[in-house]
C-alpha positions in Angstrom: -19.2 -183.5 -68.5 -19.4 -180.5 -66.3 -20.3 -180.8 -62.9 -23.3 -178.4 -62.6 -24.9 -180.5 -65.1 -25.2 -183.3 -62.1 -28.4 -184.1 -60.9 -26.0 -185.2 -57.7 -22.3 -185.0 -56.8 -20.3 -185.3 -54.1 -16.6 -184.8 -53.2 -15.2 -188.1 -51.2 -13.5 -188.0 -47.7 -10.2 -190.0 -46.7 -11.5 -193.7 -46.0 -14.8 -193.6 -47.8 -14.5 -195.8 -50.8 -11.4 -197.2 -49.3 -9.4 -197.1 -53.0 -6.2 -198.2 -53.0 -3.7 -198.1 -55.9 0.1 -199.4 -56.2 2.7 -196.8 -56.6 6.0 -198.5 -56.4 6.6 -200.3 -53.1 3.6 -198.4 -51.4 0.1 -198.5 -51.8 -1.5 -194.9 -50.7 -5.7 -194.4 -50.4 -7.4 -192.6 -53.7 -9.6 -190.1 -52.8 -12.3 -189.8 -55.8 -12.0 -186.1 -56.7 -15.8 -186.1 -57.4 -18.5 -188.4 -57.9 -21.6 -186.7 -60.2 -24.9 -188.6 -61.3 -25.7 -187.4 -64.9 -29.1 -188.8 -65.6 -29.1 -192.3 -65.0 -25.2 -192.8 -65.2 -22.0 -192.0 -62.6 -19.4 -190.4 -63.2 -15.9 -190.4 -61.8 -14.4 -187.0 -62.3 -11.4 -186.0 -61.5 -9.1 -182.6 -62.2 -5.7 -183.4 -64.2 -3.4 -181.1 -66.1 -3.1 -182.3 -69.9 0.4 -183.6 -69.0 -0.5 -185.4 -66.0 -2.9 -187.4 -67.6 -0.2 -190.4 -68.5 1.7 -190.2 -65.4 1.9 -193.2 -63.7 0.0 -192.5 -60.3 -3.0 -191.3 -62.9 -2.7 -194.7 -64.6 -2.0 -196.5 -61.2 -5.4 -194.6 -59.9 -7.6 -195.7 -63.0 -6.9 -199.1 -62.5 -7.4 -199.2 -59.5 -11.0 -197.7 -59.7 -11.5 -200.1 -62.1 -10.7 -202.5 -60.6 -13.0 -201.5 -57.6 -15.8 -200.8 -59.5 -15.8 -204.1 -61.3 -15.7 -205.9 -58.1 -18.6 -203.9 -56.5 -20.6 -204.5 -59.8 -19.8 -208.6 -59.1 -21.1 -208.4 -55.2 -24.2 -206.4 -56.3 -25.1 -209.2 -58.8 -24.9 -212.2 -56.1 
């Protein structure tokens, strides 16, 4: 996917999807890198080095979108 293909995108702020994924004993904020709308479909997308991609804080930080998208996908349906 490459950005400029977006119909819309935009690059989150500190406290705006309040995202918050375990790393050990702490449990720091995820700022979404970018959020693009590719015809009728959003996309997370987020910058990683090809080694970085299983660290644990990448994994920790997927889950944790998961995890808040599935629950906003829950509340929109009741």
């Amino acid at each position: 996917m490459a950005l400029r293909a977006a119909l819309k995108w935009l690059k989150s702020v500190k406290g705006q999807f309040q995202i918050y994924y375990k790393l050990g004993t702490e449990q720091p904020e995820y700022i979404l890198d970018f959020i693009a709308e590719i015809d009728s479909t959003m996309f997370i997308a987020g910058a990683k080095t090809r080694t970085d991609i299983s660290a644990q804080e990448v994994e920790a930080k997927v889950a944790a979108v998961v995890r808040a998208r599935l629950r906003l996908c829950c509340n929109l349906r009741k």
